[in-house]
MIZA-23026 format. One record per residue (C-alpha): x, y, z; residue in three letters. Coordinates in nm, 4 decimals. Layout:
// MIZA-23026
<atom x="X" y="Y" z="Z" rest="ALA"/>
...
//
This chain:
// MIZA-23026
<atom x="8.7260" y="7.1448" z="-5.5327" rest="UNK"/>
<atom x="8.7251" y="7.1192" z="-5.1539" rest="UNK"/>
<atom x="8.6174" y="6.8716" z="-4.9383" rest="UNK"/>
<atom x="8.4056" y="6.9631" z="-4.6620" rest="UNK"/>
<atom x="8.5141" y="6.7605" z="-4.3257" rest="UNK"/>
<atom x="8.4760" y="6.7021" z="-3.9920" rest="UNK"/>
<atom x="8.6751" y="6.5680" z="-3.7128" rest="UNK"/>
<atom x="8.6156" y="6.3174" z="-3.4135" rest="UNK"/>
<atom x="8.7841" y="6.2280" z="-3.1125" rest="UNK"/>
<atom x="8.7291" y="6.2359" z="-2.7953" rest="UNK"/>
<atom x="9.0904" y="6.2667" z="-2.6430" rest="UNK"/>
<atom x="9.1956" y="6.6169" z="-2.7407" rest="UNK"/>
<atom x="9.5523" y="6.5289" z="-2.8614" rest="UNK"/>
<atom x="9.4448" y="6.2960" z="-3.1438" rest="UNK"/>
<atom x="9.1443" y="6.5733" z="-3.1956" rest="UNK"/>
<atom x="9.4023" y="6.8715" z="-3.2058" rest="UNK"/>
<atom x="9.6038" y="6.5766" z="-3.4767" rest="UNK"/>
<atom x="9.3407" y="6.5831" z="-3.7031" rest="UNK"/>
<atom x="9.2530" y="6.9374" z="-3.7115" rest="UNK"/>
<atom x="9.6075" y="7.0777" z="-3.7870" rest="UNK"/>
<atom x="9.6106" y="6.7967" z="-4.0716" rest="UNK"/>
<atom x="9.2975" y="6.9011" z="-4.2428" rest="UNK"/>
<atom x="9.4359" y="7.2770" z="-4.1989" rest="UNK"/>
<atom x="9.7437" y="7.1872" z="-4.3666" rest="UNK"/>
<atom x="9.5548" y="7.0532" z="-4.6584" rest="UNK"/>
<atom x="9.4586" y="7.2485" z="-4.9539" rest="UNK"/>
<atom x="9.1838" y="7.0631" z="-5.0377" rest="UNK"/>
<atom x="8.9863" y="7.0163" z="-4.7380" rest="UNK"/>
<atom x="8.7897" y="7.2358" z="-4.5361" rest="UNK"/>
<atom x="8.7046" y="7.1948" z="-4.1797" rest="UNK"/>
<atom x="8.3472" y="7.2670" z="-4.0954" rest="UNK"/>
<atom x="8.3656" y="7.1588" z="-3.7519" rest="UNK"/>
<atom x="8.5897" y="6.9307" z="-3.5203" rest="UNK"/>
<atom x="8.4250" y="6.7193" z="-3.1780" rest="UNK"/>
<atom x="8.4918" y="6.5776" z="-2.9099" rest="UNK"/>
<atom x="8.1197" y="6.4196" z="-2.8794" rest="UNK"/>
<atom x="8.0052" y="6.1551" z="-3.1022" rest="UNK"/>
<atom x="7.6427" y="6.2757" z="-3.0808" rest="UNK"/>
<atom x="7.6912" y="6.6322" z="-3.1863" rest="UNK"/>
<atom x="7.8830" y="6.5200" z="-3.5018" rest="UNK"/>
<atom x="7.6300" y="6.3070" z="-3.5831" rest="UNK"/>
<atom x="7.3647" y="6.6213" z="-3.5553" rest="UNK"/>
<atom x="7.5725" y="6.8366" z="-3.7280" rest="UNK"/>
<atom x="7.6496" y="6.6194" z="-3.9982" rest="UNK"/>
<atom x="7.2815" y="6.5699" z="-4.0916" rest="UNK"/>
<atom x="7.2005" y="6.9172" z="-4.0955" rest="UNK"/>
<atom x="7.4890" y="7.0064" z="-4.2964" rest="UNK"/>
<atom x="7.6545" y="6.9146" z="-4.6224" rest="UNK"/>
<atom x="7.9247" y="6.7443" z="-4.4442" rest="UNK"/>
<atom x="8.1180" y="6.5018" z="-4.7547" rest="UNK"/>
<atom x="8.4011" y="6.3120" z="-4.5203" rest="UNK"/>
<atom x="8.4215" y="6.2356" z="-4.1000" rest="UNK"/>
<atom x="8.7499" y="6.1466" z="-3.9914" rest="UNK"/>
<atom x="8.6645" y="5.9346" z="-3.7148" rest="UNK"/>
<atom x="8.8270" y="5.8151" z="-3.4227" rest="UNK"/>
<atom x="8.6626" y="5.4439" z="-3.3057" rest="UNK"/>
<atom x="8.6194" y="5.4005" z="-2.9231" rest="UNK"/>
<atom x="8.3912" y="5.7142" z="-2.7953" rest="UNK"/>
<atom x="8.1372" y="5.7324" z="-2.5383" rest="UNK"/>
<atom x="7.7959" y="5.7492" z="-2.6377" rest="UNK"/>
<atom x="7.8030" y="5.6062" z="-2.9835" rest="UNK"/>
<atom x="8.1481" y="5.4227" z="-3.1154" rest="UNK"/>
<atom x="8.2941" y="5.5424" z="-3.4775" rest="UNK"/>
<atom x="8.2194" y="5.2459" z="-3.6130" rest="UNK"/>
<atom x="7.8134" y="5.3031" z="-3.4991" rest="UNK"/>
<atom x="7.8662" y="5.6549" z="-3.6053" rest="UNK"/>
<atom x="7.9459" y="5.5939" z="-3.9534" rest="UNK"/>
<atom x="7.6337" y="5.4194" z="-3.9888" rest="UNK"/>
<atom x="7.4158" y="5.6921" z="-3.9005" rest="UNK"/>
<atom x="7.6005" y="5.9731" z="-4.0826" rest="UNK"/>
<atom x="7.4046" y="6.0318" z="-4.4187" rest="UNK"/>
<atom x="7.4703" y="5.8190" z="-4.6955" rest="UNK"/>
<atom x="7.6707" y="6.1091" z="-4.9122" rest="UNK"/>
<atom x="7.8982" y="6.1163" z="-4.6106" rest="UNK"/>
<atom x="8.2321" y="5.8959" z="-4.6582" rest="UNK"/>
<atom x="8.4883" y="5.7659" z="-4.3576" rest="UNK"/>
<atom x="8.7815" y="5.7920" z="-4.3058" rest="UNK"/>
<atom x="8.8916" y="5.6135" z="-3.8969" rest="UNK"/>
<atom x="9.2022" y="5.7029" z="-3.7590" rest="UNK"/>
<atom x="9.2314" y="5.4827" z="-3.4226" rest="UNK"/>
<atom x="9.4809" y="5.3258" z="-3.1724" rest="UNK"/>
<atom x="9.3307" y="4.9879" z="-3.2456" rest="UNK"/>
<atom x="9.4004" y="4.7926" z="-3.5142" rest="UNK"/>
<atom x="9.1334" y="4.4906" z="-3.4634" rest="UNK"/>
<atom x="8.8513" y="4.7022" z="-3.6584" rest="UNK"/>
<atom x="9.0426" y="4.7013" z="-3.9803" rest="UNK"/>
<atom x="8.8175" y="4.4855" z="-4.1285" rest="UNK"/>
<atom x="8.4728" y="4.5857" z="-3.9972" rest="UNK"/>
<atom x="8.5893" y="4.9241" z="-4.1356" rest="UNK"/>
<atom x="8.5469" y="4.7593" z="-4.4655" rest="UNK"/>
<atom x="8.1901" y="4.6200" z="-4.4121" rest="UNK"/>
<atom x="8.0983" y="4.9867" z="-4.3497" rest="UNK"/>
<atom x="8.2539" y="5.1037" z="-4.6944" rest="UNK"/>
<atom x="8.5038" y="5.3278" z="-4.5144" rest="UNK"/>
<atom x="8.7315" y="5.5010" z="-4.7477" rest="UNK"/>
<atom x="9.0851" y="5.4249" z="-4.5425" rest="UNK"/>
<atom x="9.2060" y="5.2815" z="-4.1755" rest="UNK"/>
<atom x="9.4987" y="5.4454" z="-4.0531" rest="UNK"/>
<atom x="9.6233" y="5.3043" z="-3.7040" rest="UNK"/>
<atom x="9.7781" y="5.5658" z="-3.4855" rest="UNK"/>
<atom x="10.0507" y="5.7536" z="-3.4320" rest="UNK"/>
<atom x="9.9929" y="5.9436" z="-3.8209" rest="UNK"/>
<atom x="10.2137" y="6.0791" z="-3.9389" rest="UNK"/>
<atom x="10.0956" y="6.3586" z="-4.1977" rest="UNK"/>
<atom x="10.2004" y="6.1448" z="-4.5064" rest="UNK"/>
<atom x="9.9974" y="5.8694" z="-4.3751" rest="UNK"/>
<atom x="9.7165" y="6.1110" z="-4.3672" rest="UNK"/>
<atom x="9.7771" y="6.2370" z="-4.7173" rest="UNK"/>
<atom x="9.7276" y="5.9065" z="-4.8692" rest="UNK"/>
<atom x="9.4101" y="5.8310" z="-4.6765" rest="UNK"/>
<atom x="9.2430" y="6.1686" z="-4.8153" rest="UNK"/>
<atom x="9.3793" y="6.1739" z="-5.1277" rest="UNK"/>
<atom x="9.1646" y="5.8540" z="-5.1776" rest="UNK"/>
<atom x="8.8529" y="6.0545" z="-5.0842" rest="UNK"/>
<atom x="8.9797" y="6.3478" z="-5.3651" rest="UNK"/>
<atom x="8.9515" y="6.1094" z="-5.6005" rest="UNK"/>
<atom x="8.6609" y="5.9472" z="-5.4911" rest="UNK"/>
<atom x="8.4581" y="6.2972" z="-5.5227" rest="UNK"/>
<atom x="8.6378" y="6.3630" z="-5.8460" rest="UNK"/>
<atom x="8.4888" y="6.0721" z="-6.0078" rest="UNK"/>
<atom x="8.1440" y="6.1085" z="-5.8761" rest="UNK"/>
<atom x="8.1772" y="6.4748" z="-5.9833" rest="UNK"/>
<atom x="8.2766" y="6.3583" z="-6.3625" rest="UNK"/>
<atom x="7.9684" y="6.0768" z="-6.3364" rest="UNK"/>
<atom x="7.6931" y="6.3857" z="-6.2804" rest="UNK"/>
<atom x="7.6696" y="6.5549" z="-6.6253" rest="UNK"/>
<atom x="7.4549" y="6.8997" z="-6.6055" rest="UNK"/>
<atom x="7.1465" y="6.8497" z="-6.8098" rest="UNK"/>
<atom x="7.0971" y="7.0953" z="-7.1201" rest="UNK"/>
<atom x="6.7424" y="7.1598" z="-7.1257" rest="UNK"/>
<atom x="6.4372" y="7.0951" z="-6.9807" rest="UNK"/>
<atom x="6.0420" y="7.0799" z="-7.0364" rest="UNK"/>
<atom x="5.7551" y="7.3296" z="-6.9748" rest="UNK"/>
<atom x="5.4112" y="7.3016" z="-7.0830" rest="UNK"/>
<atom x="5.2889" y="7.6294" z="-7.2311" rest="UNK"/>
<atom x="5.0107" y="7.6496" z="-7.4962" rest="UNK"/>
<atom x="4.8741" y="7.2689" z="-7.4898" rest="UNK"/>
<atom x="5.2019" y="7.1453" z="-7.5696" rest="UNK"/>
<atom x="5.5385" y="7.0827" z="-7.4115" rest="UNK"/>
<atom x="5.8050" y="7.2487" z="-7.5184" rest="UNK"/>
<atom x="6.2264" y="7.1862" z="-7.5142" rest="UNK"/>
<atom x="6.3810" y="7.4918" z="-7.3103" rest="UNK"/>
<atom x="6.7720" y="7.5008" z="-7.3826" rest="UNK"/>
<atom x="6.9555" y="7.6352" z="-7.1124" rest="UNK"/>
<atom x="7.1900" y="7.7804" z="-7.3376" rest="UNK"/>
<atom x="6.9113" y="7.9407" z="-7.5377" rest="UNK"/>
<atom x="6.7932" y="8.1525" z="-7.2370" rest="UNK"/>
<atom x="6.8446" y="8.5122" z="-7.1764" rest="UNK"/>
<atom x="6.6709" y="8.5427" z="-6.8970" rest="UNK"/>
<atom x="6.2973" y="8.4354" z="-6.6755" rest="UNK"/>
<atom x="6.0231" y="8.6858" z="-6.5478" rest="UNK"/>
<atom x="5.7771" y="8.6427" z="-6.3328" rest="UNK"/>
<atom x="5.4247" y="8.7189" z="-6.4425" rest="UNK"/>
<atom x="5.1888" y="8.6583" z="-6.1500" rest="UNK"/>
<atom x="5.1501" y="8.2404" z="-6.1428" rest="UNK"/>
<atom x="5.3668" y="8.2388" z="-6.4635" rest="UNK"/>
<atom x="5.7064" y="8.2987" z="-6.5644" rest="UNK"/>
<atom x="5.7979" y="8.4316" z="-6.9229" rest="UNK"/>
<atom x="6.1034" y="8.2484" z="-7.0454" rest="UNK"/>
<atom x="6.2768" y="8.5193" z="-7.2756" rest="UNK"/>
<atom x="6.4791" y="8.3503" z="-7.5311" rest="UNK"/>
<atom x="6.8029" y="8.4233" z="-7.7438" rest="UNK"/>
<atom x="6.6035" y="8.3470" z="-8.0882" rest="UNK"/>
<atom x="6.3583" y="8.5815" z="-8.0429" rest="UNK"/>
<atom x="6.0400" y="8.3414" z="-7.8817" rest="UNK"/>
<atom x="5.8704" y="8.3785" z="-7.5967" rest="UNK"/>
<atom x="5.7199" y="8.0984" z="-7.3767" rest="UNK"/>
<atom x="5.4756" y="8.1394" z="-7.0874" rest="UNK"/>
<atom x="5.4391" y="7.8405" z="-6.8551" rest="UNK"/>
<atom x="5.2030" y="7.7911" z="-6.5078" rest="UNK"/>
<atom x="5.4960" y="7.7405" z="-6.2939" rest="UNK"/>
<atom x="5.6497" y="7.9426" z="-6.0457" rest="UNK"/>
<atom x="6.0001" y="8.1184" z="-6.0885" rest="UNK"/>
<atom x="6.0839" y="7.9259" z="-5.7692" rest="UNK"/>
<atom x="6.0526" y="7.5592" z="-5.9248" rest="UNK"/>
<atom x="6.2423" y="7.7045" z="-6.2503" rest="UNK"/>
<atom x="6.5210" y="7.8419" z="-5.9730" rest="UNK"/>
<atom x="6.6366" y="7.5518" z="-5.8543" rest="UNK"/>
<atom x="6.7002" y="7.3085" z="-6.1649" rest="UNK"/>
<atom x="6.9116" y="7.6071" z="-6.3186" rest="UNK"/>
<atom x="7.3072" y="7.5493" z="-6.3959" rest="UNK"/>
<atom x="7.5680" y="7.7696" z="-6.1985" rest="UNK"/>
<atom x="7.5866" y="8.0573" z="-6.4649" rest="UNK"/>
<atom x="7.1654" y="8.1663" z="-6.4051" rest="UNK"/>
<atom x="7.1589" y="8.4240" z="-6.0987" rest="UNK"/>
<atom x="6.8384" y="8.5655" z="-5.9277" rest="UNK"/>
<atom x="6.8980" y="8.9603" z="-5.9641" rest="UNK"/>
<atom x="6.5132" y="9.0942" z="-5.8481" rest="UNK"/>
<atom x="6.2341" y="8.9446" z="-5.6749" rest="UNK"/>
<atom x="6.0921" y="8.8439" z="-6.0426" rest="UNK"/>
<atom x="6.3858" y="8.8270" z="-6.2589" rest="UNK"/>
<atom x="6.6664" y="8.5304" z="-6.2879" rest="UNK"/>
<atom x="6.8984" y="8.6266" z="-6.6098" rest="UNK"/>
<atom x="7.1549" y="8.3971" z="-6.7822" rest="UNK"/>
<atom x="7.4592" y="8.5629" z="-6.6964" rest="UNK"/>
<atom x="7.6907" y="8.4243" z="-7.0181" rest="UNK"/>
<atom x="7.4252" y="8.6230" z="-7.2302" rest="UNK"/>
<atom x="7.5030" y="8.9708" z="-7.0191" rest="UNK"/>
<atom x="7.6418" y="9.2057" z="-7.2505" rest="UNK"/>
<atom x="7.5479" y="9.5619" z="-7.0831" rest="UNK"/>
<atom x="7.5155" y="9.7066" z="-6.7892" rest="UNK"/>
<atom x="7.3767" y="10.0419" z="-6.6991" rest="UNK"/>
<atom x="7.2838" y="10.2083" z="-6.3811" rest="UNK"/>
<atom x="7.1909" y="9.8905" z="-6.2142" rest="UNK"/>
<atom x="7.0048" y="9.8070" z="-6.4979" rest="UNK"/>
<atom x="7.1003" y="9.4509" z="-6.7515" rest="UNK"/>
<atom x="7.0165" y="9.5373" z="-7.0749" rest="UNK"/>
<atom x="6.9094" y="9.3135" z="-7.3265" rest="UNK"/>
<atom x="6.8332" y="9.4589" z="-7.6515" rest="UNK"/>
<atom x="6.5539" y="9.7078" z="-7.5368" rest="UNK"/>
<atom x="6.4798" y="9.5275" z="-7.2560" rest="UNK"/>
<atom x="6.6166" y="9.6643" z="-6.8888" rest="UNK"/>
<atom x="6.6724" y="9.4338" z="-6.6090" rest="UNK"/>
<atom x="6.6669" y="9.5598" z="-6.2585" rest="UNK"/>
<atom x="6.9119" y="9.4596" z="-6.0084" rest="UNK"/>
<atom x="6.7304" y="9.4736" z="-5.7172" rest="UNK"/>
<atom x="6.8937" y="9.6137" z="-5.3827" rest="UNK"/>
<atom x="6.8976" y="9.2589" z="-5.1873" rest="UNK"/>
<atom x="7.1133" y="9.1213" z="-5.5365" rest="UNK"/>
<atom x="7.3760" y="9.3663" z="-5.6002" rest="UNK"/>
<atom x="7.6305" y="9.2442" z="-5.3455" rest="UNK"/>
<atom x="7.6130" y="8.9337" z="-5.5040" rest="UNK"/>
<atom x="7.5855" y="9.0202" z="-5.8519" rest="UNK"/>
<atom x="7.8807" y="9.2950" z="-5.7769" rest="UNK"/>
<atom x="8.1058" y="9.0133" z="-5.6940" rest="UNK"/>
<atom x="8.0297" y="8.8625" z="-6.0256" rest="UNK"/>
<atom x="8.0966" y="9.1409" z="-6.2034" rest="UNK"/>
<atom x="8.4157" y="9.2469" z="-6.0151" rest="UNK"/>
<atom x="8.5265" y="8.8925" z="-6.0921" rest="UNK"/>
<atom x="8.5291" y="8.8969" z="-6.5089" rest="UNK"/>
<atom x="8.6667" y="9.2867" z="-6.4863" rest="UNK"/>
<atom x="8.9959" y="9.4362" z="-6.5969" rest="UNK"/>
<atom x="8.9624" y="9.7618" z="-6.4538" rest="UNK"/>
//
């Protein structure tokens, strides 16, 4: 897991700080570094931006105003030359307080609080294991794990299913894409196949039994990658 960060500050030296300590750490990833307040702030709600290392007195809008405004999902970490905010830094839920000079150990400490933090909201959020379609007057339990793969039929999508049924809901393949676990992956414009149930591949074709999957042009970069990824040869 890595952390996606930014930095603030609008002296360069305690910017250029931060940077080279996120850099240095495995776990993090920079998305972006600034020297305005306001353009963090704009960047962080259009992106999924999960911790700010913030410095505290900036023009425009202060740290501590900024970590009010960042979205809620967003946690703080201020690194400042002034130690008097300590404990307003609390009453904003801000993960650590580190006064400078920081030294990279310091730093280490702070972060490692927001690793765990994710790590435990991470274990919290348990993938569900089916789901619900209505199909026939009735609703019907659709195991993930029972799924070989969905086709789009006009305004319906055929769920295709290891134990031999069929199920044809009114919903779009869209609404089905995007409650799907990590192992489903759109291959064609109207196919998305389980990939843990792949057991053949032919001429840019997934076969299932005596069914042939296409892997449409737009897909097979990505699905390539997948492949390439579980091969020995």
């Amino acid at each position: 897991m890595r952390i996606r960060c930014i930095a603030v500050d609008d002296e360069p030296p305690g910017l250029n700080m931060i940077k080279s300590y996120i850099e240095k750490t495995s776990f993090l990833e920079l998305c972006g570094a600034f020297s305005n307040p306001v353009e963090a702030l704009n960047f962080a709600k259009e992106n999924n931006v999960q911790l700010a290392l913030l410095d505290i007195n900036m023009p425009d809008i202060d740290g501590m105003k900024l970590s009010r405004l960042l979205p809620e999902n967003c946690k703080v970490i201020f690194i400042t030359a002034y130690e008097e905010y300590a404990l307003e830094s609390y009453r904003v839920a801000a993960l650590d307080y580190l006064v400078k000079p920081v030294s990279y150990d310091d730093f280490i400490v702070a972060v490692e609080k927001a690793k765990d933090y994710f790590k435990l909201l991470g274990s919290e959020i348990k993938p569900n294991e089916y789901f619900f379609v209505k199909a026939d007057y009735k609703m019907h339990q659709i195991r993930f794990d029972n799924v070989l793969y969905f086709k789009n039929v006009k305004d319906y999508v055929q769920i295709y299913q290891k134990d031999g049924s069929r199920i044809m809901p009114l919903i779009s393949l869209k609404n089905i894409e995007v409650i799907l676990p990590d192992n489903f992956m759109k291959v064609h414009r109207s196919f998305i196949v389980n990939l843990n149930e792949i057991k053949t591949v032919e001429r840019s074709r997934i076969v299932f039994g005596k069914e042939y999957i296409p892997i449409a042009d737009n897909y097979k970069d990505e699905f390539n990658k997948f492949l390439t990824g579980r091969s020995i040869i």
